[in-house]
C-alpha positions in Angstrom: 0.0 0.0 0.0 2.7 2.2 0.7 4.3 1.5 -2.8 1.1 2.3 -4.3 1.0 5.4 -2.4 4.7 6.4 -3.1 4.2 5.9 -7.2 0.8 7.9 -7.5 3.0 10.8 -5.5 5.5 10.0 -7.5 3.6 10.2 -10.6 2.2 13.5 -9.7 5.2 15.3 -8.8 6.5 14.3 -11.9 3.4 16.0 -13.9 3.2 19.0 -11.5 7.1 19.6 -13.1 6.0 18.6 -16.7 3.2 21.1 -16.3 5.8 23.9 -15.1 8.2 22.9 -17.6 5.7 23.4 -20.3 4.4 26.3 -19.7 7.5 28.0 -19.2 9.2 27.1 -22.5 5.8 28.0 -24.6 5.9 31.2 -23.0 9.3 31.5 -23.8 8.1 33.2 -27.3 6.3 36.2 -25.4 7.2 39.5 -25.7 10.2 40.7 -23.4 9.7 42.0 -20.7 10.6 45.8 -20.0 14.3 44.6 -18.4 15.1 42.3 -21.2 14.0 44.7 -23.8 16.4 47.6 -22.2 19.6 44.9 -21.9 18.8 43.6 -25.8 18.0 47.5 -27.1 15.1 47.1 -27.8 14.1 50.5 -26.1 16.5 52.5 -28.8 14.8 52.5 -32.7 17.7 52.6 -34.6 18.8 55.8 -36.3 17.7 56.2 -39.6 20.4 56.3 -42.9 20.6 58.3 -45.9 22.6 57.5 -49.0 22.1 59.9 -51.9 22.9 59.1 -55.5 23.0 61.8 -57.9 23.1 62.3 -61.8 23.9 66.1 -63.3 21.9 66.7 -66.4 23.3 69.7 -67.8 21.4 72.3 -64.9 19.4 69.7 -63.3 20.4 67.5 -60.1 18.8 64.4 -60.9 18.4 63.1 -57.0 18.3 59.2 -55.9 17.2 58.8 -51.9 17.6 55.9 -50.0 17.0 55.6 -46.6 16.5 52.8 -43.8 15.1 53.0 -40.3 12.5 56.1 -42.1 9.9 56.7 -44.0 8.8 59.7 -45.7 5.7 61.6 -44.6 4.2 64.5 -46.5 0.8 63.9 -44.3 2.6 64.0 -40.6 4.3 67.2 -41.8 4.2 69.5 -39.2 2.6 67.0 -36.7 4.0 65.5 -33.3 7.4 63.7 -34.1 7.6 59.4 -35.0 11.0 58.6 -34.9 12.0 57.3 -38.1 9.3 59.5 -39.8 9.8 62.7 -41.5 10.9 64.4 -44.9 14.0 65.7 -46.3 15.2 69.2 -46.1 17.2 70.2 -49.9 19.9 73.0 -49.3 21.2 74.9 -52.6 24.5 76.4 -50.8 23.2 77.0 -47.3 19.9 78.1 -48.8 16.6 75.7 -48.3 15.1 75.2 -51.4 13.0 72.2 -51.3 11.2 69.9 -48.8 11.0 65.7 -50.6 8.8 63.3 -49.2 9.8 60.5 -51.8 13.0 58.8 -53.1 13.3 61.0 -56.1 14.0 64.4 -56.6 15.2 67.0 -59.5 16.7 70.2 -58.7 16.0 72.1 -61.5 17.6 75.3 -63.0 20.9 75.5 -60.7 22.7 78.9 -62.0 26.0 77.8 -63.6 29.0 77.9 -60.9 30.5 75.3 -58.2 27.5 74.7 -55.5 27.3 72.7 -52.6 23.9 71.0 -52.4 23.0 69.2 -48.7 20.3 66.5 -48.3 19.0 66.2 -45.2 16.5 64.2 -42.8 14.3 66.0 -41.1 11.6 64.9 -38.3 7.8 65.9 -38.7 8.5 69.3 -36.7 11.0 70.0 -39.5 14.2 69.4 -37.0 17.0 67.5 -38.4 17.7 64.0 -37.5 21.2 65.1 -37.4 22.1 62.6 -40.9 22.8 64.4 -44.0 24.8 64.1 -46.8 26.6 67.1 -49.1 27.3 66.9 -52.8 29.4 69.5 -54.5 28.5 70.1 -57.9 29.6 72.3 -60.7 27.1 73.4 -63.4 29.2 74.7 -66.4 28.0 77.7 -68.5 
């Protein structure tokens, strides 16, 4: 009797664990928790990246975006700030002369002369992201 009593104990102990066990590793695919997601980074979004290509077509700046970690926004314009959302701020020699909310862009009509022409992310509010890129050009006469 004893024996008997000893393996049903036995026997439930034994499924009390595979219970625990379970349920532990099929939670295992939950979402972390706030002090996991802090020591993997998953509080910090990742900055966003630019990389312009550019073509000169006699006086036009035939522009080529492409970014990651953003997206362009022409309807959040001026709204509260997403991070990684925004537009792109288009400087002719210190001067802005353009706001782009897609990939492509052509600066049209640049006056003949060496330029310096700045591409820049911007937030919803219009402040930079602090990621840019510059590109000297010279327009011949």
């Amino acid at each position: 009797m004893k024996a008997k009593r000893f393996v049903i104990r036995l026997l439930l102990l034994i499924g009390v664990a595979a219970c625990v066990e379970w349920f532990v590793y099929a939670n295992n695919d939950a979402a972390p928790t706030e002090a996991t997601a802090v020591a993997e980074g998953h509080n910090h979004p990742k900055p966003p990246t630019l990389e312009v290509k550019h073509t000169l077509n006699q006086d036009d700046l035939e522009l080529k975006i492409t970014v990651t970690n953003f997206s362009f926004s022409l309807e959040n314009m001026g709204k509260e700030n997403k991070h990684g959302e925004g537009h792109v701020h288009l400087y002719l020699d210190g001067k802005k002369v353009a706001k782009v909310f897609e990939p492509t862009y052509v600066l049209k009509d640049i006056p003949s002369g060496k330029h310096e022409v700045v591409v820049e992310l911007a937030n919803n509010n219009h402040e930079s992201y602090g990621v840019s890129q510059r590109i000297p050009v010279e327009i011949k006469p």
